[in-house]
C-alpha positions as CSV (number, residue, x, y, z in Angstrom):
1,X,-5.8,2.0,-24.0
2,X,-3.1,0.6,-21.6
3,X,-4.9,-0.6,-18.8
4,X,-2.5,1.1,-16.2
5,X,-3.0,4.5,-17.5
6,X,-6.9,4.3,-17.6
7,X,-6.3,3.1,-14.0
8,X,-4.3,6.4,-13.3
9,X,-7.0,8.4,-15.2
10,X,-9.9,7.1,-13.0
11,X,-7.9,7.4,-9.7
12,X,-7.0,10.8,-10.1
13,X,-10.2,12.4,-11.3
14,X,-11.6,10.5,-8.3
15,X,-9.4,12.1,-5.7
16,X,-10.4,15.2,-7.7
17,X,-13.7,14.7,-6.8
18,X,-13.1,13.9,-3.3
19,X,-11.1,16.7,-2.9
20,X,-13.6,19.0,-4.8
21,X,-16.9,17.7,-4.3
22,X,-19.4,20.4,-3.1
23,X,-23.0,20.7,-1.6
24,X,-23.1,16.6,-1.4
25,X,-23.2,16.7,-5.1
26,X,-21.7,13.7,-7.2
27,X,-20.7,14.4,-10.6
28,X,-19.3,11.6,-12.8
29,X,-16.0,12.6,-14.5
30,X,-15.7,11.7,-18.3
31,X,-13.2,9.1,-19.6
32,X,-12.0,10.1,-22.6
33,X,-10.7,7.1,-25.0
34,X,-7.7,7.7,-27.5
35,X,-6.8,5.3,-30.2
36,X,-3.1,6.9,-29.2
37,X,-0.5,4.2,-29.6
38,X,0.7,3.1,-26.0
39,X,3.9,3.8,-24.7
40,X,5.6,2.3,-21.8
41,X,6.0,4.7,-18.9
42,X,8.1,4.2,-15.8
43,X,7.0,3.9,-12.2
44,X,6.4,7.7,-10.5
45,X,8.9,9.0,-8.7
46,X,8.5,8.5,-4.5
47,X,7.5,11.3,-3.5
48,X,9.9,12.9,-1.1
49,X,8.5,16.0,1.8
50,X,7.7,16.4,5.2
51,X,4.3,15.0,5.9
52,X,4.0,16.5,9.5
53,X,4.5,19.9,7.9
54,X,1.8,18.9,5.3
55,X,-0.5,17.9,8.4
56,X,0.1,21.7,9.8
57,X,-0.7,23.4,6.2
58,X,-4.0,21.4,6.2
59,X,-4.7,23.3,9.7
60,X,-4.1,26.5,8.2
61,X,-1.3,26.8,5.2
62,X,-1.0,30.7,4.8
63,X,-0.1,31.0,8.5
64,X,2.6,28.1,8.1
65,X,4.2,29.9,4.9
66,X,3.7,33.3,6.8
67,X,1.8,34.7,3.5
68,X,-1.1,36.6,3.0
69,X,-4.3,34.6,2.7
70,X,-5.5,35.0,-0.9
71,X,-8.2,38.1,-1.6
72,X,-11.8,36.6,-1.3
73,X,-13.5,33.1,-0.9
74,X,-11.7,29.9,-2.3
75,X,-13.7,29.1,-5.8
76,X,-15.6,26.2,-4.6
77,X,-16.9,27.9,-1.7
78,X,-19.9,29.7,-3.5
79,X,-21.2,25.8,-4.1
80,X,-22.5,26.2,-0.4
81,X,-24.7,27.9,1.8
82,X,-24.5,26.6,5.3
83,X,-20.8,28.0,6.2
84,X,-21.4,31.6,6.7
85,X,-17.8,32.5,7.0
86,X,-15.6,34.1,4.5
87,X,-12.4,35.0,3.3
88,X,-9.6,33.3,4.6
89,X,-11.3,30.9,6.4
90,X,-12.8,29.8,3.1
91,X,-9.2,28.8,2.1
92,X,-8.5,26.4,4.6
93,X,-8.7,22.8,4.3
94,X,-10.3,21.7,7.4
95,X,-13.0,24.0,7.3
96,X,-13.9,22.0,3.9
97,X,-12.7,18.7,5.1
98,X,-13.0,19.0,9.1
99,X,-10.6,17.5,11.7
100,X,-11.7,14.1,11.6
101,X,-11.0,14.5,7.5
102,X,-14.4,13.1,6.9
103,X,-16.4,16.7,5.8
104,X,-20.0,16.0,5.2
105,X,-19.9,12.4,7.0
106,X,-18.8,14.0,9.8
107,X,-18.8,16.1,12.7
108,X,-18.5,19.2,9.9
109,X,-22.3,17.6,8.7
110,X,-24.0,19.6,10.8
111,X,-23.6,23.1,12.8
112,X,-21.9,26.6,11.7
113,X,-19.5,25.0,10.3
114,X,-21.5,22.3,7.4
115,X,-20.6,22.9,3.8
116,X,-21.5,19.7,2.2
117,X,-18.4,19.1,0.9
118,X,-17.0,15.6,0.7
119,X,-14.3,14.2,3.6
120,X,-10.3,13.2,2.4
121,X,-9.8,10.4,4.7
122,X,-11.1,8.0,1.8
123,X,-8.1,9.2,0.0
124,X,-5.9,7.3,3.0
125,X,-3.5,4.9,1.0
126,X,-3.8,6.7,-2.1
127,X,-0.7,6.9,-4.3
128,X,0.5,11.0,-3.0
129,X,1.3,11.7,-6.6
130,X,-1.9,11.4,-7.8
131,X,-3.3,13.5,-4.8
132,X,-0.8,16.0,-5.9
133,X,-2.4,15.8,-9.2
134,X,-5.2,16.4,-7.6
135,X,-4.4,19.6,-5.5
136,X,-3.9,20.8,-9.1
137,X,-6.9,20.5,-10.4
138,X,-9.9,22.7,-11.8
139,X,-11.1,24.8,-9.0
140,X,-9.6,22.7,-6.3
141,X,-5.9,24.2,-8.0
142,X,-4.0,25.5,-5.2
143,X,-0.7,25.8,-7.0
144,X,-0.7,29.6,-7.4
145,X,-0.6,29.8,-4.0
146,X,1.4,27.5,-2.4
147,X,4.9,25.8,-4.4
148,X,5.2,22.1,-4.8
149,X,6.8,21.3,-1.8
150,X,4.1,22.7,0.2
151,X,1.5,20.8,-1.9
152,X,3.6,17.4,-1.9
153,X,3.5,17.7,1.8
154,X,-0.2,17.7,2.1
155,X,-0.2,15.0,-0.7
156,X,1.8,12.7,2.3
157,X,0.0,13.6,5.2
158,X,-3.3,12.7,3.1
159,X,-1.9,9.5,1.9
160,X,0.0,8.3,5.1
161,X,-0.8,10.4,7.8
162,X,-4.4,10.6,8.8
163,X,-5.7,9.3,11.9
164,X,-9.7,8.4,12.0
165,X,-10.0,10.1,15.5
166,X,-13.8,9.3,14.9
167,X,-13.4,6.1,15.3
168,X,-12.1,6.4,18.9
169,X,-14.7,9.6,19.8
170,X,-18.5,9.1,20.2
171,X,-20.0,12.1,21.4
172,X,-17.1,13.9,21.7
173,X,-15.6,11.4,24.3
174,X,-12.8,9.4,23.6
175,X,-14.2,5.6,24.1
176,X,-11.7,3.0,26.0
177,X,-9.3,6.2,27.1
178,X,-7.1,5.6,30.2
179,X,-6.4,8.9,31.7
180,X,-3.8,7.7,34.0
181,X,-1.6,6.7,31.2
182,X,-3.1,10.2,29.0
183,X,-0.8,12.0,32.3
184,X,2.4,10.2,31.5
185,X,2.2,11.2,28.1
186,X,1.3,14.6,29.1
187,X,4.1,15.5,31.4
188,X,6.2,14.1,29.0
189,X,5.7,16.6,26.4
190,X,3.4,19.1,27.1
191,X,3.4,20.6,30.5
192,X,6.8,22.5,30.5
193,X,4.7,25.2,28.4
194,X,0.6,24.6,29.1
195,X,0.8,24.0,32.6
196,X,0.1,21.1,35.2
197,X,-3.3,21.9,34.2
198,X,-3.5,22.9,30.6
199,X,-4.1,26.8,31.9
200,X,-0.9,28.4,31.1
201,X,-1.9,29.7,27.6
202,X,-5.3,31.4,26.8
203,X,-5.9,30.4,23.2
204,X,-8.3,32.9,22.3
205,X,-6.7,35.5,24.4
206,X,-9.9,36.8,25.3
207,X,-10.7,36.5,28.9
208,X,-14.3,36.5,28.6
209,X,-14.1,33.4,26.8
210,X,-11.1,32.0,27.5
211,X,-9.7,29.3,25.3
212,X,-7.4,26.4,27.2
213,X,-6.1,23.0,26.3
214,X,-9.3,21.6,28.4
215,X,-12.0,23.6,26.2
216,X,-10.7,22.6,22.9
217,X,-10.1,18.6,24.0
218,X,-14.3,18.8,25.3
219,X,-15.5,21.2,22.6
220,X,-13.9,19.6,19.2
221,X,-11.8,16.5,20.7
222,X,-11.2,16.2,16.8
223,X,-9.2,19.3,16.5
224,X,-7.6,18.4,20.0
225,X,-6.0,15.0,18.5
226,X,-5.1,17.0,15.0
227,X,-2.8,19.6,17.0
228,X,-1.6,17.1,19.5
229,X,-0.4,15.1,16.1
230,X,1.1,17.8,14.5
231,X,1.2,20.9,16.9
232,X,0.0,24.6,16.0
233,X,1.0,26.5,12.6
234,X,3.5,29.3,13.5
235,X,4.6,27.6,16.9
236,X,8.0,26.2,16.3
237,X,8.4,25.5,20.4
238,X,4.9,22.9,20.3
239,X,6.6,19.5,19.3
240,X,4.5,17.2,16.9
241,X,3.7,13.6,18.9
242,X,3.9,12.2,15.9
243,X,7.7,12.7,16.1
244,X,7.7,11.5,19.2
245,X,6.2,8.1,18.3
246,X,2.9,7.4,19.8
247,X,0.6,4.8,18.9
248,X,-3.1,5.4,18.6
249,X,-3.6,4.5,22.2
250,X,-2.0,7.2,23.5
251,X,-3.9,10.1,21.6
252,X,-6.9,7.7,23.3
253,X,-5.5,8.5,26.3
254,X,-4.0,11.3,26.6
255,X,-7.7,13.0,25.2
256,X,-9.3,11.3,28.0
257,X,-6.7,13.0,30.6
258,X,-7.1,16.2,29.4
259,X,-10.9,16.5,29.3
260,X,-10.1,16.5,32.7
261,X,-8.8,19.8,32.9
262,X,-10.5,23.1,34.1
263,X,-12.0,25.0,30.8
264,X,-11.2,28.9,33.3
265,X,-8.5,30.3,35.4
266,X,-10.7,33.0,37.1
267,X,-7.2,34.4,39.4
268,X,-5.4,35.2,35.9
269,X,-7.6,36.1,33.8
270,X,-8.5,38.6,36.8
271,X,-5.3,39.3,36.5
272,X,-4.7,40.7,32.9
273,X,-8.4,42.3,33.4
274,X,-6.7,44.7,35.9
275,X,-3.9,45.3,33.9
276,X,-6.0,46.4,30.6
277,X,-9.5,44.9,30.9
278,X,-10.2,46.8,27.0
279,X,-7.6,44.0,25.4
280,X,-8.1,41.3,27.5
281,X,-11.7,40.9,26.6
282,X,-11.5,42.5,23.1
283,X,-13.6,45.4,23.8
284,X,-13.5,48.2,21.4
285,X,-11.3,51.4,22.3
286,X,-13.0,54.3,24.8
287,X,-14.3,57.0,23.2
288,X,-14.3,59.4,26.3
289,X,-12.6,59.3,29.8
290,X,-13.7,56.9,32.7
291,X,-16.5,59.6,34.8
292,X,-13.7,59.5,37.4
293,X,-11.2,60.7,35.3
294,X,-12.8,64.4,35.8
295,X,-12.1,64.7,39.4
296,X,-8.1,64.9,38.8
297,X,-5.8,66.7,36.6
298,X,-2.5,64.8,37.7
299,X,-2.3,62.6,35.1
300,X,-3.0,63.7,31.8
301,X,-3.4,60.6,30.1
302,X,-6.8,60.1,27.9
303,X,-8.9,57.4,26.4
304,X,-8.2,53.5,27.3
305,X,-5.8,54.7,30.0
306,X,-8.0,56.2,31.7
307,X,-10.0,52.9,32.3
308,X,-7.6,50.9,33.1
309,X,-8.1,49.6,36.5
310,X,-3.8,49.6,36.7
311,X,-3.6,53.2,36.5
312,X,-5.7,54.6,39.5
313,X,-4.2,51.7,41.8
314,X,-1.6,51.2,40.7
315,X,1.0,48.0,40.1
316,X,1.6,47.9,43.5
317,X,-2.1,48.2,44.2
318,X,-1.7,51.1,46.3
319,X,-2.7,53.7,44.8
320,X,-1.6,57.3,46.3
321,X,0.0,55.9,48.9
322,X,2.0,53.7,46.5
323,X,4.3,54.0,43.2
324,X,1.8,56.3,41.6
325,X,1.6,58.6,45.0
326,X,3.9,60.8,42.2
327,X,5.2,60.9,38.3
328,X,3.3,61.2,35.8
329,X,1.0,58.1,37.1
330,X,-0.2,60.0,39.7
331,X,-4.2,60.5,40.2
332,X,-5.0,60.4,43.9
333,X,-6.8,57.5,44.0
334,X,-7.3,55.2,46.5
335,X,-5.0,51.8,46.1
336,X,-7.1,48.2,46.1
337,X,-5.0,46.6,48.3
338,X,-7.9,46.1,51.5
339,X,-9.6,44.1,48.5
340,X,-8.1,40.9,49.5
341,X,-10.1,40.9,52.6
342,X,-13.3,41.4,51.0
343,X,-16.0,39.4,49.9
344,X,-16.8,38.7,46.0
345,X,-20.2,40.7,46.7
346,X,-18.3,43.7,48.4
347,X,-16.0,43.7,45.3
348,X,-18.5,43.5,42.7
349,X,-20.6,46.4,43.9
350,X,-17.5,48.7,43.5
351,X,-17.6,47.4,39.8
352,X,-21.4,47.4,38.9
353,X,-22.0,51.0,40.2
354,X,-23.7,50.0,43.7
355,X,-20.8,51.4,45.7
356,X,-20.6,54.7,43.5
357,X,-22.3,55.2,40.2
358,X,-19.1,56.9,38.6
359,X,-17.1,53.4,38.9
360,X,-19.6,51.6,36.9
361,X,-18.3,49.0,34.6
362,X,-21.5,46.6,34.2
363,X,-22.1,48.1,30.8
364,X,-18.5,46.9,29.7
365,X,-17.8,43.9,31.7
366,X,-19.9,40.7,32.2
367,X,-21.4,39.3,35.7
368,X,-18.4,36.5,35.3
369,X,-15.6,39.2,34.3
370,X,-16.3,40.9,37.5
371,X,-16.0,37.3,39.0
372,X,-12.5,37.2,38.0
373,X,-11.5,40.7,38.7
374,X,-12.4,39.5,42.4
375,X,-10.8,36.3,42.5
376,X,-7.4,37.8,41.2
377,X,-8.0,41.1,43.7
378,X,-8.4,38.0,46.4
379,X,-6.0,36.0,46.0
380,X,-3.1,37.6,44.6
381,X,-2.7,40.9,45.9
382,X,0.5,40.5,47.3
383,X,2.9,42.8,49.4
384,X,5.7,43.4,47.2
385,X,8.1,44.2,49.9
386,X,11.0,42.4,47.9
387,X,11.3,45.6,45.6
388,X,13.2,48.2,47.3
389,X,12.3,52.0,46.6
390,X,15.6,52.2,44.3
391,X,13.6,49.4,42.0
392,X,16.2,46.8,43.0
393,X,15.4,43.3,44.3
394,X,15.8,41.9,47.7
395,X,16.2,37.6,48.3
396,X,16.2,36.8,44.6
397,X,18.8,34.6,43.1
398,X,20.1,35.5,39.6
399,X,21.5,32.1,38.6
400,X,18.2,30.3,39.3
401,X,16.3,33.0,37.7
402,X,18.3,32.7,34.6
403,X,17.6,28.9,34.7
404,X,13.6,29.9,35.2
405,X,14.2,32.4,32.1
406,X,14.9,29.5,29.7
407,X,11.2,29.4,29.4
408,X,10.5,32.9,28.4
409,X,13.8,33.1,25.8
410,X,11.6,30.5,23.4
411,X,10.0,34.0,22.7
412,X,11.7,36.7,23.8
413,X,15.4,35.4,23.0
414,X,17.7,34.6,25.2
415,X,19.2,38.2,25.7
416,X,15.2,38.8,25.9
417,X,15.0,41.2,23.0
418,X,13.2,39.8,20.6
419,X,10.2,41.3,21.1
420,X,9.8,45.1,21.4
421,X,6.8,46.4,23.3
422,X,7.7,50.0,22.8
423,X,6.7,51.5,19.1
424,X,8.9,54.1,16.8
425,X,12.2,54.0,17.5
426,X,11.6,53.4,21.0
427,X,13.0,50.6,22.7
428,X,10.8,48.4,25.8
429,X,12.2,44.6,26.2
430,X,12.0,42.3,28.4
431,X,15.1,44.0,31.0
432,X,13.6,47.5,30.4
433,X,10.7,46.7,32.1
434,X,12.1,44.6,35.1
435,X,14.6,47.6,35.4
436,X,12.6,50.4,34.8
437,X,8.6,49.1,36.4
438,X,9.7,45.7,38.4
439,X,5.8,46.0,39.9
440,X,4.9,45.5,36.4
441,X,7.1,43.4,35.6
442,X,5.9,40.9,38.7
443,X,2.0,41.4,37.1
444,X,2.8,40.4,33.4
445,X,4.7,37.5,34.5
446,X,2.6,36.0,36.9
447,X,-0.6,36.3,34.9
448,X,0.0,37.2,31.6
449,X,0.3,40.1,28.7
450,X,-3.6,40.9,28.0
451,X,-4.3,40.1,24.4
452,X,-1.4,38.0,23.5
453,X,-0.9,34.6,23.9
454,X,1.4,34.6,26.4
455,X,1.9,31.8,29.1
456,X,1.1,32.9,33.1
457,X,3.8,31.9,35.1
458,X,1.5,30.7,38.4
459,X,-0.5,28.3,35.9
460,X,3.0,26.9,34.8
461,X,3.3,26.2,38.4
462,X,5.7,29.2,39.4
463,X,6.1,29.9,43.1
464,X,6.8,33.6,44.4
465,X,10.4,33.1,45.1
466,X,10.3,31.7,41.2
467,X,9.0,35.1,40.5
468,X,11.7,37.0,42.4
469,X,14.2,34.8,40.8
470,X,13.0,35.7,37.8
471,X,12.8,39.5,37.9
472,X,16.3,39.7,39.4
473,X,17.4,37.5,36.7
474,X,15.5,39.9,33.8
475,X,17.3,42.9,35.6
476,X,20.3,42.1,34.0
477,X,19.1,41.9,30.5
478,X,19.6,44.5,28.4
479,X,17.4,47.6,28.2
480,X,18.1,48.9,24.6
């Protein structure tokens, strides 16, 4: 047998196995010997792909090709025990392999998330056409799923691409990291959308357990370097650093900087708790009315309206004596606005029943959600005396604002209808609301939309008269 293609034989049922290998198990695979005469083949074809992309379809490759994740558990994943998740979380490569590529001889060889299966970074260096091979094979055949390309991408990034974060990270802090030069690269590249300090974007978008650039860089630093390489599937706006051109140093670095960084922002999350604590901490929908509710007959809104701290006080935060003294809003409540001057004891015994047993959230909201209602009801409950009665805006300046807007238009489009908040053939963008609720409008973009992962303007380092800009700038947009 030509010696080359035994060689080929060997090395792709050996990537096969690496790729495949389950519960630690090592099974041998069988060379078969044919008395075939030998015939002279020609060198394989360079492979030709975008191995960045492959690094973001090993992250998680149905949200990349914006396809359903397929029905059930990937085959192999009924070879293990230890990983109690399912479904489509079964299909994804680093839940197999892990962030530091290294699976069972790594930080995935112990905790929730242990399979036993083998690692890929052994495979760094390989030829990428016989990992290809190999993403064909057996039960490790991913080919009905995704189409070459996508598979010749991952086939790059595993041959060329991988970094061995582990061998900068020992318990989970990056050893020889210089944080001072971790800012440069930071400012550079990343703060225009997380924030000065990482805060601007709540992962999770839970604000019980908030999710920021600092928590994932001290809870998995190995996921941290793996997005920082190759950004986050479905985000066209975060820019791989790979394309940028840093060396391993930097990644050493810029880690170290960021572990810096505050893992809560107790003012916004606050914040998007009083708009609609129910989505912003994931709570499951109200069955009956907030006890209050009874004592008016106003409004005649029911169910998760009814809880929301937003609609008894108001945007303005004044209650009766504010915006919702009429309409349809209107409940004859009280506003918060004296609740800047109080203390976080005073405020917190409005919310765990102590004040009055009717406004009792503590069997909804945790000791440190109540926290943060209090630090945003603090800090930011601001006199919105720039809005006039007639909703227009005093002392804002439209060309600036429209400068400021260039960060929301990565989302909402630069005409700022992308997005539709309204449902049916309703209409709500981005200029509906600044026209039509600008006291809303001043809420969402300070702090955030609850339950989407939408950035805060005052943790991207927005001032108020950036706000004002901002709002007169989104009255112009269109409504429809």
């Amino acid at each position: 047998m030509n010696k080359r293609i035994f060689s080929l034989v060997v090395i792709v049922a050996g990537i096969a196995l690496v790729l495949a290998a389950c519960g630690g198990q090592t099974t041998e695979a069988p060379v078969v010997v044919t008395d075939a005469p030998v015939v002279a083949t020609e060198a394989p074809v360079a492979l030709s792909g975008n191995p960045i992309r492959g690094g973001l379809l090993y992250d998680e490759w149905f949200k990349v090709l914006d396809v359903d994740a397929p029905e059930g558990d990937q085959p192999l994943w009924a070879t293990q025990t230890t990983n109690t998740r399912s479904g489509k979380d079964s299909w994804r490569c680093k839940e197999c392999h892990g962030w530091d590529y290294k699976g069972v001889e790594g930080a995935y060889g112990g905790g929730s998330h242990q399979t036993g299966f083998a690692g890929v970074l052994q495979v760094a260096g390989s030829d990428p056409n016989e990992i290809l091979a190999a993403l064909k094979t057996g039960d490790h055949d991913f080919s009905a799923y995704m189409d070459d390309q996508a598979l010749t991408d991952i086939a790059l990034f595993l041959s060329d691409y991988m970094l061995d974060s582990a061998a900068f990270i020992t318990d989970k802090k990056p050893v020889g990291g210089n944080p001072e030069n971790g800012k440069i690269t930071f400012e550079g590249n990343c703060i225009d959308c997380h924030g000065s300090q990482g805060t601007s974007i709540n992962f999770s978008a839970n604000d019980s357990d908030p999710e920021y650039q600092g928590t994932i860089a001290i809870d998995n630093p190995w996921e941290f370097v793996h997005k920082a390489r190759f950004g986050q599937p479905q985000v066209d706006e975060m820019p791989s650093l790979v394309d940028v051109g840093l060396a391993d140093q930097d990644y050493i670095d810029l880690l170290a900087y960021i572990q810096t960084f505050p893992t809560s922002s107790p003012v916004v999350e606050g914040g998007r708790m009083y708009d609609n604590w129910i989505k912003a901490t994931g709570a499951a929908d109200m069955t009956e009315n907030q006890s209050l509710w009874a004592t008016q007959t106003a409004n005649e809104r029911t169910g998760n309206d009814t809880w929301r701290c937003k609609e008894c006080h108001g945007w303005d935060y004044k209650g009766v004596e504010g915006r919702y003294g009429s309409g349809s809003h209107k409940t004859g409540f009280k506003g918060v606005f004296a609740a800047k001057d109080m203390t976080t004891e005073e405020i917190v015994a409005w919310l765990n029943g102590a004040k009055n047993t009717d406004h009792d959230f503590s069997a909804y909201l945790t000791a440190d959600d109540m926290g943060r209602l209090a630090a945003f009801l603090q800090q930011e409950i601001i006199e919105k005396s720039f809005i006039n009665d007639d909703k227009t805006v005093t002392g804002g300046d439209v060309e600036r604002g429209k400068v400021l807007f260039s960060e929301c238009a990565e989302c909402h489009g630069e005409d700022g209808t992308n997005i539709n908040f309204a449902s049916g053939d309703e209409k709500e963008y981005v200029g509906t609301i600044a026209a039509d609720n600008p006291w809303e409008f001043f809420n969402k973009a300070t702090v955030g939309n609850p339950g989407a992962i939408m950035p805060a303007g005052w943790n991207l380092g927005f001032s108020l008269q950036d706000i004002i800009d901002l709002l007169t700038y989104a009255q112009t947009l269109p409504t429809k």
